[in-house]
C-alpha positions as CSV (number, residue, x, y, z in Angstrom):
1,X,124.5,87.2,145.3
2,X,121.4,85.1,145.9
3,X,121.2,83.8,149.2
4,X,120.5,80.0,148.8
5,X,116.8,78.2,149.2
6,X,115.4,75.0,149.3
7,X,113.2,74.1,146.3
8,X,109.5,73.0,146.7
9,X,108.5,69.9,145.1
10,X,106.8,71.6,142.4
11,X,110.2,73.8,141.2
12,X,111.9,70.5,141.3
13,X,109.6,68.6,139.3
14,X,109.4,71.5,137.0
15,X,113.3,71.9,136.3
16,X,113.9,68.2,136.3
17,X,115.8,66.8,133.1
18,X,114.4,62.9,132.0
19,X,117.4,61.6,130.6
20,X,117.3,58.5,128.5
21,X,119.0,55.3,128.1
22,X,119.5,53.3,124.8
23,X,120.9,50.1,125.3
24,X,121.1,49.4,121.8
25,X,123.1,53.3,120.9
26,X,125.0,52.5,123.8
27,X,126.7,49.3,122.2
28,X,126.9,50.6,118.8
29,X,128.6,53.6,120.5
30,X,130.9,51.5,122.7
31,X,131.5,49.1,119.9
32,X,132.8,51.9,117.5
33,X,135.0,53.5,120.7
34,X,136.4,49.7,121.5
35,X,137.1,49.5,117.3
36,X,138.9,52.6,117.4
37,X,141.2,51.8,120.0
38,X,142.2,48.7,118.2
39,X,143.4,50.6,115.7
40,X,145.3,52.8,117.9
41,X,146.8,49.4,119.9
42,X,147.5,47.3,116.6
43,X,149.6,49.9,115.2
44,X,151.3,51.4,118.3
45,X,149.3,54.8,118.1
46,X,148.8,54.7,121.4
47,X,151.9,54.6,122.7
48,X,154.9,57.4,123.1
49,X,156.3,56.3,119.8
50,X,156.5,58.2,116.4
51,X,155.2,56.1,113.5
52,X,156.5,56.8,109.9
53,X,155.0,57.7,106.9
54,X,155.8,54.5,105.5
55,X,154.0,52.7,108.5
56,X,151.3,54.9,108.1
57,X,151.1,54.4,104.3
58,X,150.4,50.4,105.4
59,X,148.3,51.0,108.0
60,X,146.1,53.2,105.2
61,X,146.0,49.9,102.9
62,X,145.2,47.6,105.3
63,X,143.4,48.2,108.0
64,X,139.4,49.2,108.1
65,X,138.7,52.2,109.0
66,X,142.0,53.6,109.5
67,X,141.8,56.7,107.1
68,X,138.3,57.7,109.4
69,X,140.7,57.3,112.3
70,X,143.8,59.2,111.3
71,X,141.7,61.6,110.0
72,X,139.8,62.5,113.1
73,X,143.1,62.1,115.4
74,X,144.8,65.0,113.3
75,X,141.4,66.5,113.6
76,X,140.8,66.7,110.3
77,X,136.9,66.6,108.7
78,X,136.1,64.2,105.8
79,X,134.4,66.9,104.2
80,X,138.3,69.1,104.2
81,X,139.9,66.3,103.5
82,X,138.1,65.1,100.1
83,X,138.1,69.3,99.1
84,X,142.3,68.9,99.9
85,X,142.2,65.5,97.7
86,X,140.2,67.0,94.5
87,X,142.9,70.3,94.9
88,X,145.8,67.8,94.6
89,X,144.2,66.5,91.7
90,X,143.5,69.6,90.2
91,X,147.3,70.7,90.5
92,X,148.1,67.6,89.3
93,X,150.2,66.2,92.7
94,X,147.8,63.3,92.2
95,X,147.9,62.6,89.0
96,X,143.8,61.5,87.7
97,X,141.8,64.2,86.6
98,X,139.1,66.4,88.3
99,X,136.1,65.5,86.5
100,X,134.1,65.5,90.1
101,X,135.2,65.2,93.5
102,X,135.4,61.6,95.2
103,X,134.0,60.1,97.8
104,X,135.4,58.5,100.8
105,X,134.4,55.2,99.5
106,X,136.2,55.9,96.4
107,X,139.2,57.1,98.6
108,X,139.8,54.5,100.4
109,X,139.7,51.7,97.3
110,X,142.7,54.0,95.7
111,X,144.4,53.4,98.9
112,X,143.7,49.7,99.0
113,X,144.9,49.2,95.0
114,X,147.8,51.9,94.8
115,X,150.7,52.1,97.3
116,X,152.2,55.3,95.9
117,X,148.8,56.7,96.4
118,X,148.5,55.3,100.1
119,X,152.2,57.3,100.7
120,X,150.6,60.8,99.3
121,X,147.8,60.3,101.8
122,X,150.3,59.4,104.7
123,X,152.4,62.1,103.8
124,X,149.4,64.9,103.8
125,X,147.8,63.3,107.0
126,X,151.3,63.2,108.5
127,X,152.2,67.1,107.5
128,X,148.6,68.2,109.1
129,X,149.2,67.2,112.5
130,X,149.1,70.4,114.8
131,X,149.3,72.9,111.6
132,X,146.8,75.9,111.4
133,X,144.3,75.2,108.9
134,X,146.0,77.9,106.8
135,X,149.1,76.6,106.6
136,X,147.9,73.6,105.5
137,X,146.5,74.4,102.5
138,X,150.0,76.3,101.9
139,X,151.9,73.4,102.5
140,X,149.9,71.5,100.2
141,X,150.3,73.6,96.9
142,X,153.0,75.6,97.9
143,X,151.0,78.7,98.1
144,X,151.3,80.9,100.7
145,X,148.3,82.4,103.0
């Protein structure tokens, strides 16, 4: 083991890290973190309670952002969540055809017009909490891995 020395000005200078502050990223940043939280206070997230699908389906329809929020609290990518979405379609267990995969955008206005739609999502996001990635997609179209 290296016995322990005191740097000269020069090493330190050398091996020193400039770090950088933006005020403005800093906001933005804290502004998205304080709007998130909402989210979790508004609807009880944060708290010891279970929520149900039903009060997840709602939450889905009305609230901003809460789809993005869900999704990364179950830890669950945009990108694998749109590829689950166009599968349902494709087996039919959300009934509009694949003719090319949707958006986020395009996601979330379902969810705002249809309720039954809003309660498939809530049910999906609510089965992928804590299950291997796996045996998600088994659970989804009943295949197994």
């Amino acid at each position: 083991m290296d016995t322990p020395f005191k740097l000269s000005f020069q090493q330190a200078w050398e091996s020193l890290t400039i770090f950088f502050v933006d005020e403005d990223l800093e906001a933005e940043i804290d502004q998205e973190v304080e709007s998130l939280l909402q989210v979790a206070r508004d609807f009880g997230l944060s708290e010891a309670r279970s929520l149900t699908t039903e009060a997840l389906a709602i939450l889905l329809q009305e609230r901003d952002g809460a789809l993005e929020f869900v999704l990364r609290e179950i830890g669950l990518s945009e990108e694998k969540f749109l590829r689950i979405i166009s599968l349902l379609r494709r087996i039919g267990r959300i009934p509009e055809p694949l003719d090319r995969e949707w958006t986020m955008s395009q996601v979330v206005r379902r969810l705002r017009a249809d309720s039954g739609f809003a309660g498939t999502i809530a049910d999906l996001c609510w089965m992928e909490r804590g299950i291997p990635p796996c045996k998600r997609l088994s659970r989804v179209t009943t295949w197994t891995c």
